[in-house]
C-alpha positions as CSV (number, residue, x, y, z in Angstrom):
1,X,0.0,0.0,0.0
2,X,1.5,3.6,-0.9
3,X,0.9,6.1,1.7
4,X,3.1,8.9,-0.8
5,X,-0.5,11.0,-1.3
6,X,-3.0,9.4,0.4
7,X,-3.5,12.3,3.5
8,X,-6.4,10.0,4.8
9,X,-4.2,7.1,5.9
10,X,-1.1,8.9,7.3
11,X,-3.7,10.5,9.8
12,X,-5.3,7.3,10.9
13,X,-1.6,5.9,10.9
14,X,-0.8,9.0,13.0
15,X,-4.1,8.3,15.4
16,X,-2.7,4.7,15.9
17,X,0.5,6.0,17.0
18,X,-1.4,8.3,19.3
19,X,-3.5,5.8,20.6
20,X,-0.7,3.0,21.3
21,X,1.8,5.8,23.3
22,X,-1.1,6.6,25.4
23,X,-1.8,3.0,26.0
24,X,2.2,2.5,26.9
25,X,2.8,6.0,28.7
26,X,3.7,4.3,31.8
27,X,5.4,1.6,30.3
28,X,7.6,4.3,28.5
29,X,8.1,6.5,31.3
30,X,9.4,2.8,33.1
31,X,11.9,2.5,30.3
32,X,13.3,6.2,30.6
33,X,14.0,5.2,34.0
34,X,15.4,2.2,33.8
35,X,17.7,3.4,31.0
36,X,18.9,6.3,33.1
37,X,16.9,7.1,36.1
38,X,15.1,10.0,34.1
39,X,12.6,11.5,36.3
40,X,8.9,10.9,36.1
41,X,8.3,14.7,35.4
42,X,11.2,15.1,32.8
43,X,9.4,12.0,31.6
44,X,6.4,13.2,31.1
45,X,7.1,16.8,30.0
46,X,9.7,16.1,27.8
47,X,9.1,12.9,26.4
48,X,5.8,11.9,26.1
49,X,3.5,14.4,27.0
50,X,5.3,16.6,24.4
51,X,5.0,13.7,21.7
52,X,1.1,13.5,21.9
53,X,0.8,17.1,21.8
54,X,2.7,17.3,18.6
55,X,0.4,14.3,17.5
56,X,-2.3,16.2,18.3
57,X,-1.4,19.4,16.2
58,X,-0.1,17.4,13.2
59,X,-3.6,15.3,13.1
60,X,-5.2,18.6,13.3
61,X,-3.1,20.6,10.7
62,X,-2.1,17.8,8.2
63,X,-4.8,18.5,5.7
64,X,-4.0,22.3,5.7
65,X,-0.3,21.9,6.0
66,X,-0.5,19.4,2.6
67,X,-3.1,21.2,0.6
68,X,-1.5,23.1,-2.7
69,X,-0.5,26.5,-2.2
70,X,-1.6,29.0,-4.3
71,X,1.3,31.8,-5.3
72,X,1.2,35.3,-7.2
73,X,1.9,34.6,-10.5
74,X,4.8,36.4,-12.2
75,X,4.3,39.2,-14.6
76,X,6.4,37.4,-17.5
77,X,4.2,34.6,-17.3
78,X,0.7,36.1,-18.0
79,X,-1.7,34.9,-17.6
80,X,-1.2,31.9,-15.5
81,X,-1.8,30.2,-12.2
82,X,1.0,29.5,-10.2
83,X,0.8,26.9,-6.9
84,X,3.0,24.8,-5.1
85,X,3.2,21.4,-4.3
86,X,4.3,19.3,-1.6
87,X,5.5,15.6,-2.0
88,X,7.0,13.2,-0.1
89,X,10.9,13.0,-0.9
90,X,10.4,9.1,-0.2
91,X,12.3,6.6,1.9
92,X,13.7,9.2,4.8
93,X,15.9,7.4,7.6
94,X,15.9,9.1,11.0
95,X,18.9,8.4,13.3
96,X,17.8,9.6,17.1
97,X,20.0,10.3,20.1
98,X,19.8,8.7,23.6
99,X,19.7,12.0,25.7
100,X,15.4,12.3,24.9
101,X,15.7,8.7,23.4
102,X,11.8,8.8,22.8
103,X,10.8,12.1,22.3
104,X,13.3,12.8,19.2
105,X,12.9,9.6,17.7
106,X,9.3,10.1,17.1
107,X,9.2,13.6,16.7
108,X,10.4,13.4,13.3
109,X,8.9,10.3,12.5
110,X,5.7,12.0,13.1
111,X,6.3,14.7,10.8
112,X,8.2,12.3,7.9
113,X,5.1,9.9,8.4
114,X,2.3,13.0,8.1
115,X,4.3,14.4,4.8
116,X,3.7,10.8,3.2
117,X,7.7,9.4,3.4
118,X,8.5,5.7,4.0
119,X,10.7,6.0,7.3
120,X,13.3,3.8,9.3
121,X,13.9,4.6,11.9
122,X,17.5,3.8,13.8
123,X,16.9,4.7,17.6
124,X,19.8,4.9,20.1
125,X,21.4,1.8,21.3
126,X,22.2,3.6,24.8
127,X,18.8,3.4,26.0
128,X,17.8,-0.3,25.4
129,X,15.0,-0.5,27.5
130,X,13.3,2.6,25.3
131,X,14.3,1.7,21.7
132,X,12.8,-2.1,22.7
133,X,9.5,-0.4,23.4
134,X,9.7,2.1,20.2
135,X,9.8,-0.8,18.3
136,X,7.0,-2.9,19.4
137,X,4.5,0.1,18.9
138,X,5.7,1.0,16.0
139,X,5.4,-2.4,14.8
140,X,2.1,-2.7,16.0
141,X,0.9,0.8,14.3
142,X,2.9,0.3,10.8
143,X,3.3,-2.1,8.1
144,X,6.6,-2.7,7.1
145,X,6.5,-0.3,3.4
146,X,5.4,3.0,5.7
147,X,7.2,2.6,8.8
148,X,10.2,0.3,10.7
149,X,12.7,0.4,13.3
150,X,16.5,-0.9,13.2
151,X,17.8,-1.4,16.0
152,X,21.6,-2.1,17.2
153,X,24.2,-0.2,17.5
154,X,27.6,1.5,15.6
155,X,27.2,-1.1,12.7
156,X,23.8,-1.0,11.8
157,X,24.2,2.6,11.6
158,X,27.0,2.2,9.5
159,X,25.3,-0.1,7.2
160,X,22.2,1.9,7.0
161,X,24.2,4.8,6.0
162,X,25.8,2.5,3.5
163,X,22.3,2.2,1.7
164,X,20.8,5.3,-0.6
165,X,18.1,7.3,0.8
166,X,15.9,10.2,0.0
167,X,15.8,12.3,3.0
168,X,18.4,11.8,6.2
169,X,17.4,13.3,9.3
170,X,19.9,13.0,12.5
171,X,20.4,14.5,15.9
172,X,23.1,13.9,18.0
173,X,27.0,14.8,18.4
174,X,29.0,17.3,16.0
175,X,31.5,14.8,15.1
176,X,28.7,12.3,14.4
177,X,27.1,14.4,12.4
178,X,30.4,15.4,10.1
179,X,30.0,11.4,9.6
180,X,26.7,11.5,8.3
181,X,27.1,14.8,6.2
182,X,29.7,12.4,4.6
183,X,28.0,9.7,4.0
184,X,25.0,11.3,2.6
185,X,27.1,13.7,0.5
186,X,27.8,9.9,-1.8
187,X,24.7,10.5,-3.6
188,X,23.3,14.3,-2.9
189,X,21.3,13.4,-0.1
190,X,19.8,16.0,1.7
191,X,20.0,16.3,5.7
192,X,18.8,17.4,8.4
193,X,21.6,17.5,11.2
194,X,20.4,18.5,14.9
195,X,23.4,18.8,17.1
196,X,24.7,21.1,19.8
197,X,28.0,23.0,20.6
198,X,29.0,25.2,23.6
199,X,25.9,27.7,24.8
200,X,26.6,30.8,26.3
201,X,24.5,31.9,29.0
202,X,25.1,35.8,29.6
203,X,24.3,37.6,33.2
204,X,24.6,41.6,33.0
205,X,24.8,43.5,36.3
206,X,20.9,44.5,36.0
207,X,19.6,41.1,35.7
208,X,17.3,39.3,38.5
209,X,20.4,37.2,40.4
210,X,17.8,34.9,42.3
211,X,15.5,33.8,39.0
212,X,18.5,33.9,36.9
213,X,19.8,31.3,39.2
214,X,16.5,29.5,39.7
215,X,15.8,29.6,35.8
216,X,19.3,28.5,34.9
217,X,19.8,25.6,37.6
218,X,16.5,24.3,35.8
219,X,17.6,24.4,32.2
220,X,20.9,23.4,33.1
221,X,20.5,20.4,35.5
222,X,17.5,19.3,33.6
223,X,18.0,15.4,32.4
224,X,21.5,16.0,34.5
225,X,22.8,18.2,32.1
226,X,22.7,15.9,29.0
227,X,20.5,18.4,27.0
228,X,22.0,20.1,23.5
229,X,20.1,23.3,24.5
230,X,21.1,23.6,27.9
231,X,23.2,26.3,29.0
232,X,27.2,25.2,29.0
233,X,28.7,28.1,30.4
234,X,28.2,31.1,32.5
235,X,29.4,34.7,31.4
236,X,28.5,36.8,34.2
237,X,30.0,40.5,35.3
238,X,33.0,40.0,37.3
239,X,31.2,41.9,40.4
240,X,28.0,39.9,40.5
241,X,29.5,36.9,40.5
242,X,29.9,35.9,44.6
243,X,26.2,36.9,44.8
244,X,25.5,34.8,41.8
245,X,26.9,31.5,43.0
246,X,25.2,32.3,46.3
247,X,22.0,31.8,44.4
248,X,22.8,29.0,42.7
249,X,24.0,27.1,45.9
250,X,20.7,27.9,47.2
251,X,18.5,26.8,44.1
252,X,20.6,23.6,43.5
253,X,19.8,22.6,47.3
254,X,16.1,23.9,46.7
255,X,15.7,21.5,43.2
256,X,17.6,18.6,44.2
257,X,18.2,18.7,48.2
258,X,21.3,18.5,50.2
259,X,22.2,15.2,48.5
260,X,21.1,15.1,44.7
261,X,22.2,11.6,44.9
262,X,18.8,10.7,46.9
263,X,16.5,12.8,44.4
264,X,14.2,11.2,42.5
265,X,14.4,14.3,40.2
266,X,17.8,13.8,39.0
267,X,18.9,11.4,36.4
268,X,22.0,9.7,36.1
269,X,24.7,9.8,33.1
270,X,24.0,8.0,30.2
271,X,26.8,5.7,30.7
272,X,29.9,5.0,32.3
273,X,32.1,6.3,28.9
274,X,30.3,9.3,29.1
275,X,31.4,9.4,33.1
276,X,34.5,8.9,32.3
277,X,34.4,11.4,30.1
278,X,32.8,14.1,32.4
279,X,35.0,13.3,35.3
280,X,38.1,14.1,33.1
281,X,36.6,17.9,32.7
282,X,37.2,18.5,36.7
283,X,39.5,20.0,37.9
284,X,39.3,19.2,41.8
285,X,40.8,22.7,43.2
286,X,38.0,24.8,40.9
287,X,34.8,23.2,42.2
288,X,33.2,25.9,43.6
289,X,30.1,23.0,44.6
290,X,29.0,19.7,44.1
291,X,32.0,17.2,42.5
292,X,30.1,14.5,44.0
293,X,31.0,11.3,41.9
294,X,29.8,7.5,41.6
295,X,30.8,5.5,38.6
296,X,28.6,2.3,39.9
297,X,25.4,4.4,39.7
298,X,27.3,7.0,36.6
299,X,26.0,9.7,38.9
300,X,27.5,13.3,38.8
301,X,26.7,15.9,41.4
302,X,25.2,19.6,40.2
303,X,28.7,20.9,39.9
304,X,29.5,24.7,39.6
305,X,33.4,24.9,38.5
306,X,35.3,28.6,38.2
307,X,36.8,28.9,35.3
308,X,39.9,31.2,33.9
309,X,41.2,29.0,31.1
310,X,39.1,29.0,28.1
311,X,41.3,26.7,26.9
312,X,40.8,23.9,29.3
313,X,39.2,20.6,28.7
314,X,35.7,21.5,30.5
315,X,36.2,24.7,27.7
316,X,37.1,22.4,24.3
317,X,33.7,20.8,23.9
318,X,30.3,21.0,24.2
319,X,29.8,19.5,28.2
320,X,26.7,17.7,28.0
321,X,26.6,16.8,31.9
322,X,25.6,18.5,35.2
323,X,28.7,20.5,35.0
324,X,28.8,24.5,34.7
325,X,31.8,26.6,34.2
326,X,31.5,30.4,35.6
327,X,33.5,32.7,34.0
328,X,33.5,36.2,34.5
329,X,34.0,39.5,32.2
330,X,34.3,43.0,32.4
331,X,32.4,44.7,29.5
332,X,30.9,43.8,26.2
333,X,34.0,43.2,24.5
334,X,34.8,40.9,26.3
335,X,31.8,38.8,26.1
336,X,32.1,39.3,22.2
337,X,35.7,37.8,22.7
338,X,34.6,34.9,24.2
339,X,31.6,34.3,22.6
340,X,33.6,34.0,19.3
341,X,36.5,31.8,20.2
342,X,34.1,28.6,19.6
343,X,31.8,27.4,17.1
344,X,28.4,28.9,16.4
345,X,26.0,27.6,19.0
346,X,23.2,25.6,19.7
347,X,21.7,28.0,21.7
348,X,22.3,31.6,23.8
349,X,20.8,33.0,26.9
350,X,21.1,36.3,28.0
351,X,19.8,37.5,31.6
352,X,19.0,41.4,32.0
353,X,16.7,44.3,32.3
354,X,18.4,46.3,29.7
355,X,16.3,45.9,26.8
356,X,18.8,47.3,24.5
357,X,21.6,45.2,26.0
358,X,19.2,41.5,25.2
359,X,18.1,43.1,21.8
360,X,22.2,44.4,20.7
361,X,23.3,40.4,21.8
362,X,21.1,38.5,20.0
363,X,21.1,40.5,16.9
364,X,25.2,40.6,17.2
365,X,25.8,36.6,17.5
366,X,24.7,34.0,15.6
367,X,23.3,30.8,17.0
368,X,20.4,28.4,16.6
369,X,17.8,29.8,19.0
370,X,17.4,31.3,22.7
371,X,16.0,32.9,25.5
372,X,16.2,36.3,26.9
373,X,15.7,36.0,30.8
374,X,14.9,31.8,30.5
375,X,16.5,29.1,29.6
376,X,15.4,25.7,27.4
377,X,11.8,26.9,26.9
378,X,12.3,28.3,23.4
379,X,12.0,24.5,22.5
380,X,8.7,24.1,23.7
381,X,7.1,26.5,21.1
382,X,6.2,24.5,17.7
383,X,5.6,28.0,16.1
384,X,9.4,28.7,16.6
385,X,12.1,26.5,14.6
386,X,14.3,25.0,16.0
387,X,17.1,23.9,14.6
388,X,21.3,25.0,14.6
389,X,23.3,26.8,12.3
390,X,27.3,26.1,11.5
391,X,28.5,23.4,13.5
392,X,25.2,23.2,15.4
393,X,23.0,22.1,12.7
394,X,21.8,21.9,9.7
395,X,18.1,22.6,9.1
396,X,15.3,23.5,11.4
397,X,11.8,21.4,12.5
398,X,8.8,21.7,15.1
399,X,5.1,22.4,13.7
400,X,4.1,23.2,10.4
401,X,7.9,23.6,9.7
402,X,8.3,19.9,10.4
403,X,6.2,18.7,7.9
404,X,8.0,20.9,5.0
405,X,11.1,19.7,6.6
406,X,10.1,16.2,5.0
407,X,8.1,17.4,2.0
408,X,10.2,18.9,-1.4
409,X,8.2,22.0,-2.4
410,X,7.9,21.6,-6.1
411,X,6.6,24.6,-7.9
412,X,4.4,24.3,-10.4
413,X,2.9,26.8,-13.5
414,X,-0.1,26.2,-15.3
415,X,0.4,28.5,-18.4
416,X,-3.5,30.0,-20.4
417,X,-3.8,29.2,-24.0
418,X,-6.0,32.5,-24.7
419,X,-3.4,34.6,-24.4
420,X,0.5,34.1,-26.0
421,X,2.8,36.9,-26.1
422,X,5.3,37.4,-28.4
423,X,7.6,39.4,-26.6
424,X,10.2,36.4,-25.4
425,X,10.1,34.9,-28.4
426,X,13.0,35.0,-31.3
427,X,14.0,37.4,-33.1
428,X,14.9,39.6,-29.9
429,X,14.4,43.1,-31.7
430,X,15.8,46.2,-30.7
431,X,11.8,47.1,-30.1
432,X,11.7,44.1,-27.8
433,X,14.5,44.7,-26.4
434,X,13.7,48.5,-25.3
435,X,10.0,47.0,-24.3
436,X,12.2,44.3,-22.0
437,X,14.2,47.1,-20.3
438,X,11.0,49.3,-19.5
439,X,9.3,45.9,-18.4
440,X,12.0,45.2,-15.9
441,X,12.5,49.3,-14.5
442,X,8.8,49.3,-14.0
443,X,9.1,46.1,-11.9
């Protein structure tokens, strides 16, 4: 059966998928955990709660975001009726991350599936207990032709990428992605890449200390760090800073307790590599709090580190772990400085009450998307895109933007018999060519 332009059954495939997660929810928020002691909440608001809401909207919008689009026709094409149409670009393969293991493998699913694609789907081999139960619904909601998942790990991904394929979608790790930019590069294939880099989180001397700190221990210490929007380092003014880590002691003890270890509302690290990797970053005589380490239970305390060498190892990469580095400066320069010693980011946050400070900052740097005076929620609006730009990304998705994401916009003119003129036609004529030249001025 071809699903390519049959709108009718990609929404009642979509309502299966809808039906069968709220059936599992529970089971799936049991796998989170079990994969990495993700909390309940996180669970729920990031994982699947957020997944049948985009269900929701796409089963709403997918007949209006498919119809043909109507377009002003050009003047040199009189008279005629110009549209656009959007088609499937055909067998898509989406390769998801393990840091929201559910959430961003069947976010774009969704939208492949509701712009009529035949998907595979590869999901992270890091969250077993997750990618087991992404396959069983899937299986249960697809046949084979519209939907599957792959599971396994570094090889099957490799001989996946191996294979030709109309549409590549990936999220995950800058290097990763340089690997599938390669590989789809072998026969033109275009990509979306999702991936991350170093975010800068700016404090000026007017901003709101205690909801900076309350805002930013949120975004930062959600899913223990491993986020690609959270915030990776702190640039604060040099004389707010004591007060600023004062409020940040406080919050962390507020969110998490005096020992984080015992929350149910923190996760652990993915894995011990990743720990390994993470505990290399500190540097034992800059903790300013937290440090607390276990490699049996790959947990990591809320750490706050000063920093003074942005060329140190916590400094070289994008973190992806409860730690933060606090580094201070003295005036805008100096924030410009630092801002562009690293790749383009993911994301940027800037704390203030100057209005013309948060408007001058955004509009001088470039990165994927933000917040002035928040952190992480920019995600959460499927009106925004989001999506990175230079080493953070390629492409953009979420809402109607999703579904064009997966759908080539082909353009289309229907051209009137009634009418033919003879201007563009040989012989060009000096009297044509005058005509042409006060055509074109008048435009």
């Amino acid at each position: 059966m071809s699903y390519k332009l049959n709108i009718s059954a990609r929404k009642e495939a979509l309502i299966k998928l809808m039906d069968e997660i709220v059936k599992h929810e529970n089971e799936i928020i049991q796998a989170l955990y079990e994969d990495f002691k993700k909390p309940v909440f996180e669970s729920i608001a990031t994982e699947t709660s957020y997944i049948i809401s985009e269900l929701k909207s796409t089963i709403k919008n997918i007949e209006k975001w498919a119809k043909i689009k109507n377009v002003t026709p050009s003047i040199f094409n009189f008279p005629s009726t110009d549209y656009i149409v959007k088609e499937p670009y055909g067998k898509v393969l989406i390769i998801a991350p393990w840091n929201y293991p559910f959430q961003l493998a069947i976010s774009p699913l969704i939208a492949a599936v509701a712009a009529g694609n035949q998907v595979t789907l590869k999901p992270s081999e890091l969250t077993p207990k997750t990618s087991a139960i992404i396959f069983r619904i899937i299986e249960k909601v697809f046949q084979h032709q519209h939907a599957k998942v792959i599971e396994g790990g570094v090889e099957a991904t490799q001989k996946l990428l191996a294979q030709r394929w109309d549409y590549i979608f990936f999220t995950g790790s800058v290097a990763v992605g340089k690997i599938i930019a390669k590989a789809a590069a072998k026969h033109l294939t275009p990509i979306t890449l999702e991936l991350g880099g170093k975010n800068p989180c700016i404090i000026d001397e007017t901003a709101n200390l205690k909801l900076a700190a309350k805002r930013i221990v949120w975004g930062k210490f959600l899913n223990a760090g491993q986020t690609c929007i959270a915030p990776d380092y702190i640039l604060i003014q040099e004389k707010m800073k004591s007060h600023f880590i004062d409020f940040m002691k406080n919050e962390i003890t507020n969110a998490y307790g005096e020992n984080p270890k015992d929350s149910p509302d923190f996760a652990r690290i993915i894995n011990e590599k990743n720990w390994h990797r993470l505990v290399s970053m500190i540097e034992p005589e800059k903790i300013i709090t937290g440090g607390k380490t276990d490699v049996e239970d790959c947990y990591i305390s809320p750490t706050l580190i000063e920093e003074n060498n942005l060329d140190s190892l916590l400094m070289r990469e994008e973190i992806f772990g409860p730690l933060l580095p606090i580094i201070t400066y003295k005036d805008e320069k100096e924030i410009d400085k630092i801002i562009s010693k690293y790749e383009k980011p993911l994301a940027l946050y800037v704390f203030t009450d100057d209005t013309k400070f948060a408007r001058k900052t955004i509009l001088k740097h470039s990165f994927g998307g933000g917040c002035i005076n928040d952190t992480v929620i920019h995600f959460a609006n499927k009106k925004l895109p989001f999506g990175g730009v230079g080493h953070s990304g390629i492409g953009a998705y979420h809402g109607q933007l999703s579904f064009d994401t997966f759908s080539h916009h082909k353009g289309i003119v229907k051209k009137a018999n009634w009418l033919d003129l003879n201007l563009r036609y040989a012989p060009y004529t000096n009297n044509k060519i005058s005509t042409l030249k006060k055509l074109l001025n008048w435009l």
